[in-house]
C-alpha positions as CSV (number, residue, x, y, z in Angstrom):
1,X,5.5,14.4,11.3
2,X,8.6,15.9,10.4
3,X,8.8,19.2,8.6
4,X,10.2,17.7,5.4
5,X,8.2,14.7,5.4
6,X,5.3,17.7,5.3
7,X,6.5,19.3,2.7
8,X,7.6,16.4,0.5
9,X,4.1,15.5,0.6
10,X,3.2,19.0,-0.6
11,X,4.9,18.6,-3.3
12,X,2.0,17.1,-5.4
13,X,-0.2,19.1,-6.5
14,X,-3.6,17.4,-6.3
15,X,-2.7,17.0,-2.6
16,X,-1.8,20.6,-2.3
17,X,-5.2,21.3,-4.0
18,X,-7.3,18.4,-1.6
19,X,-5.5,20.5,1.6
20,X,-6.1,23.9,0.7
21,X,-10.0,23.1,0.3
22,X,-10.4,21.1,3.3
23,X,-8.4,23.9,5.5
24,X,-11.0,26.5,3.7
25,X,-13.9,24.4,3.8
26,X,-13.9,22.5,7.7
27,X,-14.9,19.2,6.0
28,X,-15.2,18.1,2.5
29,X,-16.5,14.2,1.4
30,X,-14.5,12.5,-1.9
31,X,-17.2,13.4,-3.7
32,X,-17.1,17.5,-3.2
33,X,-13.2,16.8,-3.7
34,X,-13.6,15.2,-7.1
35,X,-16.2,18.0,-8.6
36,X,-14.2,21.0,-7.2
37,X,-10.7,19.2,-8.2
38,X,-11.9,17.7,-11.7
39,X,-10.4,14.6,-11.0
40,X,-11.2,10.5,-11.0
41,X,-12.8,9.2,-7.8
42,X,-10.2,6.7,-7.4
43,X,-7.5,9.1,-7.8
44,X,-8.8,11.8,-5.1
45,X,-9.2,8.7,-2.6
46,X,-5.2,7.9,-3.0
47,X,-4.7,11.4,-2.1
48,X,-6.8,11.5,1.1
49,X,-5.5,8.3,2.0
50,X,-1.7,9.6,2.6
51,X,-2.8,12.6,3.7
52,X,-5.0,10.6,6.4
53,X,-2.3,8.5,7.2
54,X,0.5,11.1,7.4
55,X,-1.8,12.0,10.8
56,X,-2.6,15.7,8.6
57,X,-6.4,14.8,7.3
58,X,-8.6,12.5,9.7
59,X,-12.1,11.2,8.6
60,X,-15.4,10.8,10.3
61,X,-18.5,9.2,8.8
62,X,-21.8,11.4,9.1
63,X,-24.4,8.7,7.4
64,X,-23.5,7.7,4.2
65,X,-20.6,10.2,3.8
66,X,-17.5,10.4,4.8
67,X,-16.0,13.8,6.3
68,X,-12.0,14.6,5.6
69,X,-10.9,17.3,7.8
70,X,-7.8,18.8,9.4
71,X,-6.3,16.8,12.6
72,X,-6.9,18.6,15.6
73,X,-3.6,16.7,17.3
74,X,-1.2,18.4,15.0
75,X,2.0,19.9,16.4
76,X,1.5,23.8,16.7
77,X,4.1,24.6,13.6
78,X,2.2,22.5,11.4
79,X,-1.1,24.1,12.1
80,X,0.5,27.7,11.8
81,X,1.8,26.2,7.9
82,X,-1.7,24.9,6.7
83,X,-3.7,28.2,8.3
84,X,-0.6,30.6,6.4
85,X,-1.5,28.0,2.9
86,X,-5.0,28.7,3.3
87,X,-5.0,32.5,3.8
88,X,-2.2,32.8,1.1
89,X,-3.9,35.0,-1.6
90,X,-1.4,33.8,-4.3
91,X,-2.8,30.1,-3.2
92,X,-6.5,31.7,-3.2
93,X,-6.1,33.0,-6.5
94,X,-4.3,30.4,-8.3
95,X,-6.9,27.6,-7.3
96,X,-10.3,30.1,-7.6
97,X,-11.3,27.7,-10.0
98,X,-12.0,24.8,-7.7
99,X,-13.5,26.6,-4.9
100,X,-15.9,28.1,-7.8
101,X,-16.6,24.3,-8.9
102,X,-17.3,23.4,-5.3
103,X,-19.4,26.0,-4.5
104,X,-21.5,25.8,-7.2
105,X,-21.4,21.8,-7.1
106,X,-25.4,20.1,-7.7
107,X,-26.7,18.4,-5.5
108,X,-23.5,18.9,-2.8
109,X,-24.3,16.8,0.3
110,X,-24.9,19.0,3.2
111,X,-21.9,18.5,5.7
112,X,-23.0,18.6,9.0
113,X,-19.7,18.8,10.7
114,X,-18.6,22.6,11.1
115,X,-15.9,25.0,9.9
């Protein structure tokens, strides 16, 4: 992937979001996406998808669920860019609101694959 074909895709907002808690969070299913996000099933999917199929997010199923996490075959620049997003305390504090709703999600499956 090219730099600005990276960035263009950051330039919506509810993938920016989906990124930032998968980076933070080692694995996340649609379902912890769409409670910490407040958005439509349907519209968090869409997301995942081009972010899956930009080579960024891969998936992996663990039983009934299905685990989004970071590629680990991304070129060394991009990794530095997602790990700088995810420690950015400007990006922390502006989206405290969805970690809050993910971390205090009910009945949040319990992902098996690690941070």
């Amino acid at each position: 992937m090219l730099p600005h074909q990276f960035f263009k895709m950051l330039s919506d907002e509810t993938r920016l979001r989906c990124l930032l808690l998968v980076a933070r969070e080692g694995a996340l299913c649609v379902c912890e996406l769409t409670a910490a996000l407040e958005e439509s099933q349907p519209k968090v999917s869409r997301h995942l998808a081009l972010l899956r199929s930009s080579g960024v997010l891969v998936d992996e199923r663990v039983g009934q669920w299905v685990y989004y996490h970071i590629s680990s075959e991304l070129p060394g620049w991009l990794r530095k860019v997602i790990l700088g997003l995810k420690e950015s305390t400007c990006l922390q504090a502006q989206y405290s609101a969805d970690i809050e709703r993910l971390h205090t999600m009910p009945n949040r499956p319990c992902a098996k694959l690690a941070k």
